[in-house]
LUMBALUM-982342 format. One record per residue (C-alpha): residue in one letter; x, y, z; residue number from 1. Coordinates in nm, 3 decimals. Example, Ala and Ser with C-alpha at 12.3 -4.5 7.8 and 13.67 -1.06 7.14 Angstrom:
{'A', {1.230, -0.450, 0.780}, 1}
{'S', {1.367, -0.106, 0.714}, 2}
//
This chain:
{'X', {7.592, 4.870, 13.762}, 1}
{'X', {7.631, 5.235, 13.771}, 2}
{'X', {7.991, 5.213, 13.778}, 3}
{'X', {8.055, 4.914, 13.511}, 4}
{'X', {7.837, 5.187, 13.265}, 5}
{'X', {8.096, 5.449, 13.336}, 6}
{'X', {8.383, 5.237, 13.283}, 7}
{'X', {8.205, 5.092, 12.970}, 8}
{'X', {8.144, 5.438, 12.794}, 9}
{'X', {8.413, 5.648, 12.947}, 10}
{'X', {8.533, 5.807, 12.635}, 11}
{'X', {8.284, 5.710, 12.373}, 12}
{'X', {8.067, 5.848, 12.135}, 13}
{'X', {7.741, 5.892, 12.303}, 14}
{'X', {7.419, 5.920, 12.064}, 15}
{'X', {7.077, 6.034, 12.159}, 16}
{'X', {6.760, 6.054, 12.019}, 17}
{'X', {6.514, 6.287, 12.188}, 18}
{'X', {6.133, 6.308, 12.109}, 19}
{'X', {6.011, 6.617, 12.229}, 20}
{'X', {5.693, 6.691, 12.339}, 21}
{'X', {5.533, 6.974, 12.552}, 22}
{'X', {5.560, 6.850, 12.893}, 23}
{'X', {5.803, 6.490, 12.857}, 24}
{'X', {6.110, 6.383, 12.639}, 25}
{'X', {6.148, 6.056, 12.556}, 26}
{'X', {6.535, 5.981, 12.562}, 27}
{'X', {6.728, 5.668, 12.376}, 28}
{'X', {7.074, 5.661, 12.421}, 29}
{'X', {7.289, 5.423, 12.212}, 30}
{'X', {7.685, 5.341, 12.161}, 31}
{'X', {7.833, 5.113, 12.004}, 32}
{'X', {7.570, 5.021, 11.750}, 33}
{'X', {7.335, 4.930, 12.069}, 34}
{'X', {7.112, 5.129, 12.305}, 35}
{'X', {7.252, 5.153, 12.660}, 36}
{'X', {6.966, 5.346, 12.821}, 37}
{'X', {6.616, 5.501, 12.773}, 38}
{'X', {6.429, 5.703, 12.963}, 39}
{'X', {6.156, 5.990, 13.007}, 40}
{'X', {6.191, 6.332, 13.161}, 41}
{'X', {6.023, 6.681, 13.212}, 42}
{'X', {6.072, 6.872, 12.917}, 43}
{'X', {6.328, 7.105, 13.082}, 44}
{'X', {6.661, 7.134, 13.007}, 45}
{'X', {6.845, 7.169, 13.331}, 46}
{'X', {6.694, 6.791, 13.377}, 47}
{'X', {6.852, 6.680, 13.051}, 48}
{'X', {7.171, 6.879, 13.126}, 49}
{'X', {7.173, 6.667, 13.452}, 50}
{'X', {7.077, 6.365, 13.319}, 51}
{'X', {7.427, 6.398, 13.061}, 52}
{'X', {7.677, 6.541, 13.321}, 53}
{'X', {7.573, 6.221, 13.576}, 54}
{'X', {7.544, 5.950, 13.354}, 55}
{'X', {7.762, 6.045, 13.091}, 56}
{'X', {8.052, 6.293, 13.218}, 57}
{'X', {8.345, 6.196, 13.030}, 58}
{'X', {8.196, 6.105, 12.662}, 59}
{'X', {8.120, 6.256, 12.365}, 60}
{'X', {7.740, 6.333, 12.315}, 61}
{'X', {7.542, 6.433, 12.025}, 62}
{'X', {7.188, 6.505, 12.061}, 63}
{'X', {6.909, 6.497, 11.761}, 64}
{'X', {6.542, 6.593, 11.773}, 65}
{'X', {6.309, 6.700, 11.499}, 66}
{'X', {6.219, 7.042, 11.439}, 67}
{'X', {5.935, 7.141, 11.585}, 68}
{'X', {5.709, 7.410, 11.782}, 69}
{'X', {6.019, 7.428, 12.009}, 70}
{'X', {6.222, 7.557, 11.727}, 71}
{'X', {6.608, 7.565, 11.778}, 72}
{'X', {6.635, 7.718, 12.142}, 73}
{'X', {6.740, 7.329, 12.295}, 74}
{'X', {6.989, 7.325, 12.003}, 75}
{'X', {7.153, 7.675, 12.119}, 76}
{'X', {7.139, 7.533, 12.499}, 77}
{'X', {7.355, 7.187, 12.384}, 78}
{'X', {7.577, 7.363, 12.186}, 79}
{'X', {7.644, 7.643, 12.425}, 80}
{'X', {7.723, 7.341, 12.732}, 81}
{'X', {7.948, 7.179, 12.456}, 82}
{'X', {7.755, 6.912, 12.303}, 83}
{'X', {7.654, 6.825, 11.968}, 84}
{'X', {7.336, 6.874, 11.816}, 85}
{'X', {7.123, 6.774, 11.479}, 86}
{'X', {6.802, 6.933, 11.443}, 87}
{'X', {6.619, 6.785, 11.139}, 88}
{'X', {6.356, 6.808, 10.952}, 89}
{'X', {6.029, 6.592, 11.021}, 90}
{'X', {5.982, 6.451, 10.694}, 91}
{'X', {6.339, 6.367, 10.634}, 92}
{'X', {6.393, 6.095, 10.848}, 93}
{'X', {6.383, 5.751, 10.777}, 94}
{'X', {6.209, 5.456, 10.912}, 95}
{'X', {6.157, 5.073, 10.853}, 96}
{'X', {5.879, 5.058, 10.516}, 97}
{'X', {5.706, 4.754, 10.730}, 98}
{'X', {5.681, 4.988, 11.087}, 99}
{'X', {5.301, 5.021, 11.196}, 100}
{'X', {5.346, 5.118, 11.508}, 101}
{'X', {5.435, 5.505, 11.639}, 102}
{'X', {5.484, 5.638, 11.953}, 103}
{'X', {5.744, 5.828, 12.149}, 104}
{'X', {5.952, 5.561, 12.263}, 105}
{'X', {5.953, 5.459, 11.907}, 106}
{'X', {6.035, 5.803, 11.768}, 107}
{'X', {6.338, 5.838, 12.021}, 108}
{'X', {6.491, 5.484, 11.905}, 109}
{'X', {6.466, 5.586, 11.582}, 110}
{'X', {6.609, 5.944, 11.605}, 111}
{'X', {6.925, 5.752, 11.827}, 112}
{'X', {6.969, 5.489, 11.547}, 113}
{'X', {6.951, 5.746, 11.243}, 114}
{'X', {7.189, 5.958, 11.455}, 115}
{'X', {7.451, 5.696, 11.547}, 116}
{'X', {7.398, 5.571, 11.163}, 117}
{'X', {7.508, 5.920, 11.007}, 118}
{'X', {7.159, 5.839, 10.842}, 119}
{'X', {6.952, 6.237, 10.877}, 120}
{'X', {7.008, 6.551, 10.694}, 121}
{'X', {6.999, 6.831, 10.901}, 122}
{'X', {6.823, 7.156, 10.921}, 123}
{'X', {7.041, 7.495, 10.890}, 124}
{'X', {7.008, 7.678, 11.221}, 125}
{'X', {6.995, 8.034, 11.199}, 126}
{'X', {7.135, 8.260, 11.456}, 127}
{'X', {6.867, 8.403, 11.723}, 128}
{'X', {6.885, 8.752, 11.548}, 129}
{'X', {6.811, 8.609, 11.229}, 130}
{'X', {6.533, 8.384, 11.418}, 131}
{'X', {6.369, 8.724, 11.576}, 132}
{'X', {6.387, 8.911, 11.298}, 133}
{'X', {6.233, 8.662, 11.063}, 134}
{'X', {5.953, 8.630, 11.361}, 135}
{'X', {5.781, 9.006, 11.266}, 136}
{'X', {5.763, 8.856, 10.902}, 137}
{'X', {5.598, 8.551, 10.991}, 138}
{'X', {5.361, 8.767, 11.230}, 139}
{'X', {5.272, 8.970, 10.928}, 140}
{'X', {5.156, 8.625, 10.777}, 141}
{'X', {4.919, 8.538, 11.133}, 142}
{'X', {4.749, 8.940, 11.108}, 143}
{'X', {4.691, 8.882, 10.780}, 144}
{'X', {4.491, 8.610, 10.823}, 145}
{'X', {4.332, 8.751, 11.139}, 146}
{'X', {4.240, 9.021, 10.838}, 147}
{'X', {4.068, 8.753, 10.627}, 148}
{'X', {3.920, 8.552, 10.903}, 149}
{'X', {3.721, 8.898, 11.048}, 150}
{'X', {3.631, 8.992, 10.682}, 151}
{'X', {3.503, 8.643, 10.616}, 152}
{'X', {3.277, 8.728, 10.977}, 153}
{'X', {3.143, 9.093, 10.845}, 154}
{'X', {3.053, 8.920, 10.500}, 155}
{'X', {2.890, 8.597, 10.652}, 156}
{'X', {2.680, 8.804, 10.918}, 157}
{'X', {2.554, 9.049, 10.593}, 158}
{'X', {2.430, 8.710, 10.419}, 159}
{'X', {2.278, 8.558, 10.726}, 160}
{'X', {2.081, 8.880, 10.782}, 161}
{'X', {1.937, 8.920, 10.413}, 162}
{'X', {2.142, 9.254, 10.379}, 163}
{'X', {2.341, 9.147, 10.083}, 164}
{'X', {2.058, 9.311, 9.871}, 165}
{'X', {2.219, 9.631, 9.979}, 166}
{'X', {2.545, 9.564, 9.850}, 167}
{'X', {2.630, 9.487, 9.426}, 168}
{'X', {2.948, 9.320, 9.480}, 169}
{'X', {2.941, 8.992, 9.517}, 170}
{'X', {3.319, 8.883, 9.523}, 171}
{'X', {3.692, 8.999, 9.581}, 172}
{'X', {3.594, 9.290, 9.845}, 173}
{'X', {3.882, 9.518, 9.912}, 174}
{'X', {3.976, 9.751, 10.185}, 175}
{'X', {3.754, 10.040, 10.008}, 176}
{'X', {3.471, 9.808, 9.962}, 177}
{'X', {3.453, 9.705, 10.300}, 178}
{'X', {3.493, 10.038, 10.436}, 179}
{'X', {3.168, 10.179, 10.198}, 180}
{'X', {3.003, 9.836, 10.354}, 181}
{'X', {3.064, 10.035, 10.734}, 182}
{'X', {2.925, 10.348, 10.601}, 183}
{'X', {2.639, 10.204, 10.458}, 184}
{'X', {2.544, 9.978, 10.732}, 185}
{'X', {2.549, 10.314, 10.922}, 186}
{'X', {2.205, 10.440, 10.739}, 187}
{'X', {2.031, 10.090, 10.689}, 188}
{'X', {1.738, 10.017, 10.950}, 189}
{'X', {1.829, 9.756, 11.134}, 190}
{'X', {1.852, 9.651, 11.504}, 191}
{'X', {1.998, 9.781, 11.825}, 192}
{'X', {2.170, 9.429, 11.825}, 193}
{'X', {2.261, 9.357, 11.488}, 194}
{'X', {2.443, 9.733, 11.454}, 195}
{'X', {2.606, 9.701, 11.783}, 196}
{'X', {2.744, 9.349, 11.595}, 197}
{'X', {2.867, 9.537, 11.299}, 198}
{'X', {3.015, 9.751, 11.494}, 199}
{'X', {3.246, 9.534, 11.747}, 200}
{'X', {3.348, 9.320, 11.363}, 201}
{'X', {3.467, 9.683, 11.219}, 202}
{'X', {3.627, 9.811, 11.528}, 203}
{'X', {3.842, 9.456, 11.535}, 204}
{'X', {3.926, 9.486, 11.154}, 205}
{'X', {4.039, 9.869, 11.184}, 206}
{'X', {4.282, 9.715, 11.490}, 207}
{'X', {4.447, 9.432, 11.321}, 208}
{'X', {4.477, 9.661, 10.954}, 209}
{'X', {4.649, 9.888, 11.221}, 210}
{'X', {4.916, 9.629, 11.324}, 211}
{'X', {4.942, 9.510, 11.026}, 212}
{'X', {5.051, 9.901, 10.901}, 213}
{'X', {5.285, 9.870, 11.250}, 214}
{'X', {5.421, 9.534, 11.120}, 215}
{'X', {5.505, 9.649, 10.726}, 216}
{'X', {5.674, 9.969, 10.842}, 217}
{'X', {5.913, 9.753, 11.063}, 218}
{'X', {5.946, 9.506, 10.792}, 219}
{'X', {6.122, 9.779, 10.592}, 220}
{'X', {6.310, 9.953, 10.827}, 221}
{'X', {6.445, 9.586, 10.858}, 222}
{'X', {6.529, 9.600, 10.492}, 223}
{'X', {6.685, 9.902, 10.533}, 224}
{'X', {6.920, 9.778, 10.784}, 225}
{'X', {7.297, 9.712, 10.776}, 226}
{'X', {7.256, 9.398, 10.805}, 227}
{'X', {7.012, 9.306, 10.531}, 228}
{'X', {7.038, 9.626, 10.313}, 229}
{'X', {7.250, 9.464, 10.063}, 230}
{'X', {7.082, 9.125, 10.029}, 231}
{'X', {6.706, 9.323, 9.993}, 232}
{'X', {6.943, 9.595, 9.732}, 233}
{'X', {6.997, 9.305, 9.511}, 234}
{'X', {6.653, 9.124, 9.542}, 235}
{'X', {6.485, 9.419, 9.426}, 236}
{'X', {6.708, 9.465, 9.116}, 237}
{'X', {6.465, 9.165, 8.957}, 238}
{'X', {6.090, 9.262, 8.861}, 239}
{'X', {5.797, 9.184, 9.042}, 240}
{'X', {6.028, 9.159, 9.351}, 241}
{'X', {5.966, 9.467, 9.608}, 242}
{'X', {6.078, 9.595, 9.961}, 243}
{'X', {5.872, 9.390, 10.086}, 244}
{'X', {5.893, 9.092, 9.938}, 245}
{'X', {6.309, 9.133, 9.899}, 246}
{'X', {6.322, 9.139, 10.276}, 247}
{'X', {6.114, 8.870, 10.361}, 248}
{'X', {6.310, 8.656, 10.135}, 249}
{'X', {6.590, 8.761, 10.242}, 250}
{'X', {6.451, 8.666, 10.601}, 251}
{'X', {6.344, 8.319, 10.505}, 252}
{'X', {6.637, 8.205, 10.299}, 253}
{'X', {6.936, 8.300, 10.501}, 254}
{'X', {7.262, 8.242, 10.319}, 255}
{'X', {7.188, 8.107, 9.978}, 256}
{'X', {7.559, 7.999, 9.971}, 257}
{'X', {7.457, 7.691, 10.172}, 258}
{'X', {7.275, 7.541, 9.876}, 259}
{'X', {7.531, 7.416, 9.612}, 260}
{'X', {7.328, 7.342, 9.343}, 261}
{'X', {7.038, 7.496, 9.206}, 262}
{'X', {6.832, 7.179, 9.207}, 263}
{'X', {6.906, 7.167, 9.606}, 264}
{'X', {6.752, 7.543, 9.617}, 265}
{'X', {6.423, 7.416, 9.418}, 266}
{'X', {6.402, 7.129, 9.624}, 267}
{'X', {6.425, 7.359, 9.931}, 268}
{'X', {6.153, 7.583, 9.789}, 269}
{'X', {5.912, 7.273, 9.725}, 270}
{'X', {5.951, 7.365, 9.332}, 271}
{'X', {6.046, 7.061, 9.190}, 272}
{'X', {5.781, 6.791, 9.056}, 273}
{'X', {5.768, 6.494, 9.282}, 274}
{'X', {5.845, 6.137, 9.125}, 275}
{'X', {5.644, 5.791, 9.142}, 276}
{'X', {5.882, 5.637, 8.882}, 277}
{'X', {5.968, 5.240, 8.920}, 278}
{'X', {6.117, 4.991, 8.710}, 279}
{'X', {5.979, 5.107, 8.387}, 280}
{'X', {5.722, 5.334, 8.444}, 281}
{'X', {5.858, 5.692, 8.480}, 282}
{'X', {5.571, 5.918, 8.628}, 283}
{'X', {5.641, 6.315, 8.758}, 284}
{'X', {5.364, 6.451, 8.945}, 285}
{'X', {5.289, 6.764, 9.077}, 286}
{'X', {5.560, 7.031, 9.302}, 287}
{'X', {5.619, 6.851, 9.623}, 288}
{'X', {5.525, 7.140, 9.775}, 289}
{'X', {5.806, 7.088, 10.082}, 290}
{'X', {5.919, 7.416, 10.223}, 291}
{'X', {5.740, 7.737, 10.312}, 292}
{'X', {5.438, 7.779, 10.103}, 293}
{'X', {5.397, 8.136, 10.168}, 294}
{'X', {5.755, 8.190, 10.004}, 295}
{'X', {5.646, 7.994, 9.679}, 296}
{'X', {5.335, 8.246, 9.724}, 297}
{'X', {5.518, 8.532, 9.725}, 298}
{'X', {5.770, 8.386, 9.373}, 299}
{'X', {5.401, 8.294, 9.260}, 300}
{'X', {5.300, 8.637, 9.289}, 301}
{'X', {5.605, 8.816, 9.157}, 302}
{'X', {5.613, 8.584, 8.857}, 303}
{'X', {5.306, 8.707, 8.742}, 304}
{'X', {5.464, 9.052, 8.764}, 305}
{'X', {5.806, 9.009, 8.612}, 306}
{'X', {5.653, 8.827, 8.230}, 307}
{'X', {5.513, 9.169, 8.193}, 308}
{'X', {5.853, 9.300, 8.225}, 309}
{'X', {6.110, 9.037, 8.086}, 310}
{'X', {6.092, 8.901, 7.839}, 311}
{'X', {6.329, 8.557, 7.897}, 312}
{'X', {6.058, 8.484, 8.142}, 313}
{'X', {5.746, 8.568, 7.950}, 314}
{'X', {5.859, 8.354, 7.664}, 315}
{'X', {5.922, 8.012, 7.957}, 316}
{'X', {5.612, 8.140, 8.046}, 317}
{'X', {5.464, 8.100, 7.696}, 318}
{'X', {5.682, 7.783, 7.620}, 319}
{'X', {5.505, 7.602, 7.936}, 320}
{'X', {5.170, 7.691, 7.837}, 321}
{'X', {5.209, 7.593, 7.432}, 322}
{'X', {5.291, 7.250, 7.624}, 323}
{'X', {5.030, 7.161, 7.862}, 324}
{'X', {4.772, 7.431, 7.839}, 325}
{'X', {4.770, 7.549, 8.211}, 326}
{'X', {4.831, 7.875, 8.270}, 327}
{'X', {4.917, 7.776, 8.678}, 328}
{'X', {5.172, 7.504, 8.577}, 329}
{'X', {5.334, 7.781, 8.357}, 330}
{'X', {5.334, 8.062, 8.642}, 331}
{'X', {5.435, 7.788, 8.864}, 332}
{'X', {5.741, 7.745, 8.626}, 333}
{'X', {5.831, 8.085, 8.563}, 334}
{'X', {5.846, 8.126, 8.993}, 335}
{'X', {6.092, 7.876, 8.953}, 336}
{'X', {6.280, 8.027, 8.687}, 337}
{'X', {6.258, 8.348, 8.879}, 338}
{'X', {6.422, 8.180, 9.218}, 339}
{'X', {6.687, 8.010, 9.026}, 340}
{'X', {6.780, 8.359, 8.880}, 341}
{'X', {6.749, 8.541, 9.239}, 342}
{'X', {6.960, 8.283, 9.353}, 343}
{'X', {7.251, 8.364, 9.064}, 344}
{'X', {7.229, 8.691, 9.131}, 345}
{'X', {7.294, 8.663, 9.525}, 346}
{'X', {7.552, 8.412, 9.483}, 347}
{'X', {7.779, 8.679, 9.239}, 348}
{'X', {7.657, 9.007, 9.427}, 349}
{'X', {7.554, 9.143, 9.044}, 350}
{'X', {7.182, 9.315, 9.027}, 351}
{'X', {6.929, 9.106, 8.807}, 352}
{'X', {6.991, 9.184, 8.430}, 353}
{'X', {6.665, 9.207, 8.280}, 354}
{'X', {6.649, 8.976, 7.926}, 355}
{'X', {6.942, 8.792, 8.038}, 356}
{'X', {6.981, 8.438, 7.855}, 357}
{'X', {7.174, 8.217, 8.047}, 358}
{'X', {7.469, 7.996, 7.850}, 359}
//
């Protein structure tokens, strides 16, 4: 049987659909519009690489799998042993409307079918330098919230105790207020217990506001580099976009010459309004939200900054709001505005020009 496979698919086009999971992959293989073989293995890739050179040693392969925790390093291994691979996106592929079932084995027949079908879009891989540098930005995001979640403890704990007395502000503590909250717990009477407590939750949040200080100054020496110096140069030129913010953009997004149209950019950002429209009834909702949300935070946040300084963008700020009344849909479509423009200006290598109108 062995051999009358091998003599069947010497020479073919060999498409696989892998389901990955932390300790098994579920394999489909099809050709020929039909699956020839399925199977489970360890989640190691010698085992896989195996599994191809045995079974399938004279065809063509190409490999897809979703992105996932894994990230891209089984895509760099296929490529780098001379297959093909498609890594894409989780919410992109397609499945049967009437399909109530989902497992694996199901997810791996599917993957196979979409593959051998042409029917996927696929993610962009960046290289591992871009992946490890983009890693420290992305580890600024998990210390920040380490920041919030021990602040959250220190205020909780003074509530629980009946200390809040002791303290006027009630909301939107900063970095000074919680350090006068330290010094003060310092001379209130309380317990052996409860100021040994107070004082583990400070030591913690002085650590992680130190990393984060580690993290930031790396960030811009990143932004100073050769590599992304020029990218974070132009970034900046716009208002309301910083070193910081120019380099983790620049981090996140890549090459912005992969998107061809501006509405492919939005769509990438999760900035354009979804759409339930049938038949007769045409109904936009709200952004679709797909993407990184921390990178529509961060337009979010610089949007607010550059109205106060252009004034093409305070008046679509102004325009939105006359419309519907909501300040948050009309920041929401001034970030928009703002990433469409960063976008122009990377694409033609010209700093932003403030009160630009576009023809």
């Amino acid at each position: 049987m062995k051999k009358i496979r091998h003599s069947i698919l010497n020479g073919k086009e060999i498409f696989v659909g892998l389901e990955d999971s932390k300790k098994t992959w579920k394999i489909c293989v099809r050709s020929g519009r039909t699956v020839v073989h399925e199977t489970s293995m360890p989640a190691d890739y010698d085992v896989l690489r195996n599994y191809f050179l045995n079974k399938y040693p004279d065809c063509k392969i190409r490999v897809m799998y979703e992105a996932g925790f894994r990230g891209f390093e089984l895509h760099d291994k296929l490529v780098a042993d001379g297959w093909q691979c498609v890594v894409t996106p989780p919410h992109t592929v397609t499945q049967e409307k009437c399909n109530k079932q989902k497992n694996d084995r199901i997810d791996s027949r599917r993957l196979a079918k979409n593959n051998e079908n042409g029917d996927y879009r696929s993610c962009r891989v960046p290289s591992r330098q871009e992946r490890e540098d983009r890693q420290v930005s992305r580890l600024c995001n998990q210390i920040q919230k380490d920041i919030t979640r021990i602040s959250n403890r220190i205020r909780r704990a003074i509530q629980y105790h009946g200390l809040e007395k002791h303290f006027p502000l009630k909301d939107n503590w900063g970095p000074r207020h919680y350090r006068e909250a330290e010094e003060m717990l310092t001379k209130l009477s309380i317990s052996d217990s409860l100021r040994f407590t107070f004082q583990v939750y400070f030591k913690e949040l002085h650590e992680v506001r130190a990393k984060k200080a580690e993290i930031l100054k790396r960030l811009r020496a990143l932004g100073k580099s050769e590599r992304y110096k020029r990218v974070v140069s132009l970034l900046q030129s716009a208002p309301g976009i910083g070193p910081l913010t120019a380099i983790r953009l620049a981090l996140e997004w890549g090459d912005i010459r992969r998107f061809g149209r501006k509405e492919a950019f939005a769509a990438f950002l999760g900035l354009i309004p979804s759409d339930y429209s049938t038949g007769e009834n045409d109904h936009k909702g709200h952004i679709t939200k797909q993407g990184n949300r921390q990178v529509r935070a961060w337009l979010v946040e610089s949007a607010w900054v550059s109205i106060r300084h252009d004034p093409v963008l305070l008046e679509k700020y102004q325009a939105v709001i006359s419309r519907c009344g909501s300040g948050k849909k009309a920041i929401v479509a001034v970030a928009r505005k703002l990433a469409m423009r960063l976008r122009g200006i990377l694409l033609s290598g010209e700093p932003y020009q403030v009160g630009l109108i576009e023809g």
